[in-house]
C-alpha atoms as a printed R data frame, in Angstrom:
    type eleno elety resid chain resno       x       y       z
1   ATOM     1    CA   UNK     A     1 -13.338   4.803  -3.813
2   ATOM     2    CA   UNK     A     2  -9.640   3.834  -4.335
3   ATOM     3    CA   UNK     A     3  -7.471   2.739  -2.072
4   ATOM     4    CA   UNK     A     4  -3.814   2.696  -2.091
5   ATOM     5    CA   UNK     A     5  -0.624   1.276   0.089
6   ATOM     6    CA   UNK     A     6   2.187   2.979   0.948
7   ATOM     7    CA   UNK     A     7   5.622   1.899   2.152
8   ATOM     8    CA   UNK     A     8   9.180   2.783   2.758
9   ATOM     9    CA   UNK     A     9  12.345   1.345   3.869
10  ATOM    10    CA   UNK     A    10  14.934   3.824   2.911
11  ATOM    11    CA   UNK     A    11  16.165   7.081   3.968
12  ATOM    12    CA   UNK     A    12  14.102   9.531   5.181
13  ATOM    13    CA   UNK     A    13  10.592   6.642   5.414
14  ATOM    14    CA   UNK     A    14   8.046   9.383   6.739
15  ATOM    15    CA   UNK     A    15   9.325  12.052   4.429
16  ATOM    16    CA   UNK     A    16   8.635  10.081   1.238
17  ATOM    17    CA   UNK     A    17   5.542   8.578   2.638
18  ATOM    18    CA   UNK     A    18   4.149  12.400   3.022
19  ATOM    19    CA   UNK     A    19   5.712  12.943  -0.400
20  ATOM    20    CA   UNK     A    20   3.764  10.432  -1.843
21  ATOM    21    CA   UNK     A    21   0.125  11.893  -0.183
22  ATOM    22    CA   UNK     A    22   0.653  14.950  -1.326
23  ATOM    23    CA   UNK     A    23   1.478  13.704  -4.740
24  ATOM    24    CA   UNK     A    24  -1.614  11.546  -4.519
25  ATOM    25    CA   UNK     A    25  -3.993  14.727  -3.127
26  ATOM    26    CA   UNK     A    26  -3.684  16.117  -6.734
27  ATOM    27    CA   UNK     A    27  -6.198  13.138  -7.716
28  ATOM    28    CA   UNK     A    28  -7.913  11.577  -4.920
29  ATOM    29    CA   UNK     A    29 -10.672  13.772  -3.843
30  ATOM    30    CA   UNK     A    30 -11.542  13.750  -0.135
31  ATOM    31    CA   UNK     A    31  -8.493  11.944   0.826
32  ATOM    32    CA   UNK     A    32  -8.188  10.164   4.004
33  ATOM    33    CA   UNK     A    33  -4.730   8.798   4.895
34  ATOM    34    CA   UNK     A    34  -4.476   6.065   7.821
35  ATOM    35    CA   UNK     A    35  -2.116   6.061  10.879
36  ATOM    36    CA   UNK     A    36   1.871   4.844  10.068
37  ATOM    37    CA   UNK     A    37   2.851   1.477  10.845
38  ATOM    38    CA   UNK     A    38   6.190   0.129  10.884
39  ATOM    39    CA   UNK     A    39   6.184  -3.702   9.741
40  ATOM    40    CA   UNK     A    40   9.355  -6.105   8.948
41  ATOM    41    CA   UNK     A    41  10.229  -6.297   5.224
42  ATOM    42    CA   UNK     A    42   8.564  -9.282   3.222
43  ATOM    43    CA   UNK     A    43  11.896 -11.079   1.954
44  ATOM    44    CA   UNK     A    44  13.243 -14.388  -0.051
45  ATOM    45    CA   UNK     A    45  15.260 -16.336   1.669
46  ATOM    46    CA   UNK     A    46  17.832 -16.014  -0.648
47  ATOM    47    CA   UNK     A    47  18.287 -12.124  -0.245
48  ATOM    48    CA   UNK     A    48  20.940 -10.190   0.938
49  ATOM    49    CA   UNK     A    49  20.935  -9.430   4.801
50  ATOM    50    CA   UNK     A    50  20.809  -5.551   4.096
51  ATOM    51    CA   UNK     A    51  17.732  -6.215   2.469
52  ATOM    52    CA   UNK     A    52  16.156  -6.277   5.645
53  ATOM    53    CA   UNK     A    53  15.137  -3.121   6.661
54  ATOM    54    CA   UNK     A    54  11.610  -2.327   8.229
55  ATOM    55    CA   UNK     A    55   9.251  -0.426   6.295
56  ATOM    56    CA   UNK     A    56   6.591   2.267   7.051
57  ATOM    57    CA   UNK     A    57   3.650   1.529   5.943
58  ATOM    58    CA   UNK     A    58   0.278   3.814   5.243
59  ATOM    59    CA   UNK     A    59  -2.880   3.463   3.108
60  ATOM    60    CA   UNK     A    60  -4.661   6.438   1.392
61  ATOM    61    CA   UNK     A    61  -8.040   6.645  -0.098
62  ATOM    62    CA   UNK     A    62 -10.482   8.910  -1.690
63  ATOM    63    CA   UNK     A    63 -12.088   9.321  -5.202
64  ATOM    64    CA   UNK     A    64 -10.556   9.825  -8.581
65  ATOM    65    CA   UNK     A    65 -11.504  10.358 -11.805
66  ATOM    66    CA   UNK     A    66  -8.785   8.261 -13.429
67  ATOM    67    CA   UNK     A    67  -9.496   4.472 -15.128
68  ATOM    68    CA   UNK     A    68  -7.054   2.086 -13.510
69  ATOM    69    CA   UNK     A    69  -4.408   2.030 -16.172
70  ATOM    70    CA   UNK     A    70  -4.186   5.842 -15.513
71  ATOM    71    CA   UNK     A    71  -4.054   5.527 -12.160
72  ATOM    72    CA   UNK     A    72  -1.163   3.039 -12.345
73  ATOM    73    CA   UNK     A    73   0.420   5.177 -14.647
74  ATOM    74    CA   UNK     A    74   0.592   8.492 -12.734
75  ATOM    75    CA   UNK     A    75   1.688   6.240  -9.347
76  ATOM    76    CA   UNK     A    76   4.792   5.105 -11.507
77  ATOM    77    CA   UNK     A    77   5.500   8.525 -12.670
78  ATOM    78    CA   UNK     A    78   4.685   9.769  -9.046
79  ATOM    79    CA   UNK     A    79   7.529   7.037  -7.726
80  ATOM    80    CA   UNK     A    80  10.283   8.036  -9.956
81  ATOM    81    CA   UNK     A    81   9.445  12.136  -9.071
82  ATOM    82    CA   UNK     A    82   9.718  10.962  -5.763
83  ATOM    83    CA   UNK     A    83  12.769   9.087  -6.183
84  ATOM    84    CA   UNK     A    84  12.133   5.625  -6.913
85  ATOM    85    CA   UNK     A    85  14.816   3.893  -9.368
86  ATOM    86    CA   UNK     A    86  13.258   2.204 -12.067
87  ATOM    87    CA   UNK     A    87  15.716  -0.199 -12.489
88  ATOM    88    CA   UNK     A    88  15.502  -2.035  -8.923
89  ATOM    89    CA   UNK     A    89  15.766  -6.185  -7.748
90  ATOM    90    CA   UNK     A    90  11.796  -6.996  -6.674
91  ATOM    91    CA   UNK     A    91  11.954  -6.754  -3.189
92  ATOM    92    CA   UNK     A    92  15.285  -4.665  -2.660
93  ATOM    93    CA   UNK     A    93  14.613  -1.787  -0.567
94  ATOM    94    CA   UNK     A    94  12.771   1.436  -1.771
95  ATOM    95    CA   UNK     A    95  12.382   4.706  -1.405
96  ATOM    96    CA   UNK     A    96   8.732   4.257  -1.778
97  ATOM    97    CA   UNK     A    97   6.225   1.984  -2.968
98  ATOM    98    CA   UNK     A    98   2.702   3.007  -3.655
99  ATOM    99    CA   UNK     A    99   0.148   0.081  -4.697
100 ATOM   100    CA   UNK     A   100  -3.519   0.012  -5.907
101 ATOM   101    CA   UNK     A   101  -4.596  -2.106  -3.379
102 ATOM   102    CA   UNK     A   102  -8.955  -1.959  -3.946
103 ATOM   103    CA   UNK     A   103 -11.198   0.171  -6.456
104 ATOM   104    CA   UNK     A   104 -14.366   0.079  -4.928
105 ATOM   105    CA   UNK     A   105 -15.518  -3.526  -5.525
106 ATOM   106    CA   UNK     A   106 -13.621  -3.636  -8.814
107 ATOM   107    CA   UNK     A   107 -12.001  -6.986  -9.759
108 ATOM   108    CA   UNK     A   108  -9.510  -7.013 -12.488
109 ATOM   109    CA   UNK     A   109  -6.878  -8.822 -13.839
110 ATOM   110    CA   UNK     A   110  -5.041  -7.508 -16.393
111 ATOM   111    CA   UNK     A   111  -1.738  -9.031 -16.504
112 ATOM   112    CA   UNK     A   112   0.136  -6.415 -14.724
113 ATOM   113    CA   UNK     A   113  -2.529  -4.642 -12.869
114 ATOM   114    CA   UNK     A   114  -4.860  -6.667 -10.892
115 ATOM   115    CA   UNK     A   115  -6.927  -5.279  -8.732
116 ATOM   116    CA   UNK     A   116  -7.365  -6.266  -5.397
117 ATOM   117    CA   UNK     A   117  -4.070  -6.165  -4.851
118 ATOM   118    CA   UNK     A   118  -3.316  -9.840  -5.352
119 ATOM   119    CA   UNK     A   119  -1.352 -10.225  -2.186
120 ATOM   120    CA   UNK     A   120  -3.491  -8.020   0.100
121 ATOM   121    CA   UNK     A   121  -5.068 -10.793   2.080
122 ATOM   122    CA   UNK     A   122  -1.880 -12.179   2.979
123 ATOM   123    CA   UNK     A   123   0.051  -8.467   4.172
124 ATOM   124    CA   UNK     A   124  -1.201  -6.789   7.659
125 ATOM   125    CA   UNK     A   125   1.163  -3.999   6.518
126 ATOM   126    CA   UNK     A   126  -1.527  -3.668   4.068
127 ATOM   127    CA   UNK     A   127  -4.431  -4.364   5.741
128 ATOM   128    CA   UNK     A   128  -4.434  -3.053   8.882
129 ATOM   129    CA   UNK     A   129  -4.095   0.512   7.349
130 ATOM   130    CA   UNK     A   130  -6.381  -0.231   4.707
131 ATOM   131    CA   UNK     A   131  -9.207  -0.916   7.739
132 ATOM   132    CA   UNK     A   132  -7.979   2.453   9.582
133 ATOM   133    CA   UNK     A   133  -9.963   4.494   6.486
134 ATOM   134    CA   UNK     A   134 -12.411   2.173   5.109
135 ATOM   135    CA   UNK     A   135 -13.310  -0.603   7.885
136 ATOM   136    CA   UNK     A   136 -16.144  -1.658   5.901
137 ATOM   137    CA   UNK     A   137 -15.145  -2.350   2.596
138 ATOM   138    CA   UNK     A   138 -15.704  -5.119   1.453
139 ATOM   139    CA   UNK     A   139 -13.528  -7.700  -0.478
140 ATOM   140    CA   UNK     A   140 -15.245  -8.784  -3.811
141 ATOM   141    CA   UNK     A   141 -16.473 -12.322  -3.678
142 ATOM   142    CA   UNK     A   142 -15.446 -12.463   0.100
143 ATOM   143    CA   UNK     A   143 -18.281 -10.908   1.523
144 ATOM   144    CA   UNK     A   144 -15.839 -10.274   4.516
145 ATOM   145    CA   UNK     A   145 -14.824  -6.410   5.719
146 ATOM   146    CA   UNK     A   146 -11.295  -4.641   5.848
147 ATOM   147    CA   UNK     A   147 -12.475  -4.749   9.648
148 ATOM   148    CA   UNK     A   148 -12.699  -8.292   9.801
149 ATOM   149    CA   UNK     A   149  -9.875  -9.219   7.763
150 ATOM   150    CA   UNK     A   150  -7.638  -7.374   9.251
151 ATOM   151    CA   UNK     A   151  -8.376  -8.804  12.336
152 ATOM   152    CA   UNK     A   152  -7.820 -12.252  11.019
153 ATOM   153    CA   UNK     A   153  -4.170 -11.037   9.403
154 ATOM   154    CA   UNK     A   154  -3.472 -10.059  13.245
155 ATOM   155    CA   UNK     A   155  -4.608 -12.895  14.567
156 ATOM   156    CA   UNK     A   156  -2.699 -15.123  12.228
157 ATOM   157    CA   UNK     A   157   0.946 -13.195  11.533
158 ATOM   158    CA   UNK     A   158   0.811  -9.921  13.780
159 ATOM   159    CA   UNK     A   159   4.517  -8.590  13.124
160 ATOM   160    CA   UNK     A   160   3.159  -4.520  12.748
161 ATOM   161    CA   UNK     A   161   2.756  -1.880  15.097
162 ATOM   162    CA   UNK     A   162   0.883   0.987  14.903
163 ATOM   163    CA   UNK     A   163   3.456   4.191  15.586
164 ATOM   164    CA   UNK     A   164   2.415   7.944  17.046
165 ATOM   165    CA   UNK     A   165   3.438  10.631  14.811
């Protein structure tokens, strides 16, 4: 099973979030997409103030057939059809943003793919999702569930909300 985030902080947030699932429904197989949650955008200190614009976040999973440098590579190319500038300041705002966040208990580091996610245990935007669809994976080496861990991101730094759409 993979598992992917999904955020927003531009424009039309929802609309490219469901942009982005469908996009993703032409590889994952039995997709399961999590509620939205709106969280505050992770910045420097040193960015500009209209940086800060709150994101919607979502996490997707389901199976695929694709090895993870594929997988990375049709997310890119899924970004830029979606609208995503390729030439962008890391963490400016976005028109979307879709990360590998877990393969099954897969743990890789490959320079520019690593998977976990190497910041998931520190992001409830990414976490809390990720435990909406798949509450008991499990984090390699952890022996701890999304469940759990999520709980422990809320307990520590709760700044998301769960929205109704």
């Amino acid at each position: 099973m993979v598992i992917l985030g999904l955020g927003s902080n531009m424009g039309e947030r929802l609309g490219y979030l469901n942009k982005a699932a469908a996009g993703l429904s032409d590889i994952l197989s039995g997709m399961t997409i999590s509620p939205v949650y709106e969280s505050v955008a992770v910045l420097p200190e040193s960015a500009p103030g209209f940086w800060n614009k709150p994101f919607l976040n979502a996490a997707v999973s389901g199976e695929t057939s694709f090895a993870p440098h594929e997988l990375l590579q049709f997310i890119k190319s899924l970004e830029k059809k979606i609208g995503r500038s390729e030439h962008y300041q890391k963490w400016s705002p976005r028109v979307i943003d879709i990360d590998i966040l877990a393969m099954g208990n897969l743990v890789m580091d490959a320079g520019h793919l690593k998977i976990p996610h190497p910041l998931l245990l520190e992001r409830p935007f990414a976490l809390l999702p990720l435990a909406d669809i798949a509450p008991d994976w499990q984090y390699p080496g952890k022996n701890i569930s999304a469940r759990e861990l999520a709980q422990k991101s809320v307990d520590t730094h709760r700044t998301d909300h769960k929205i109704s759409i």
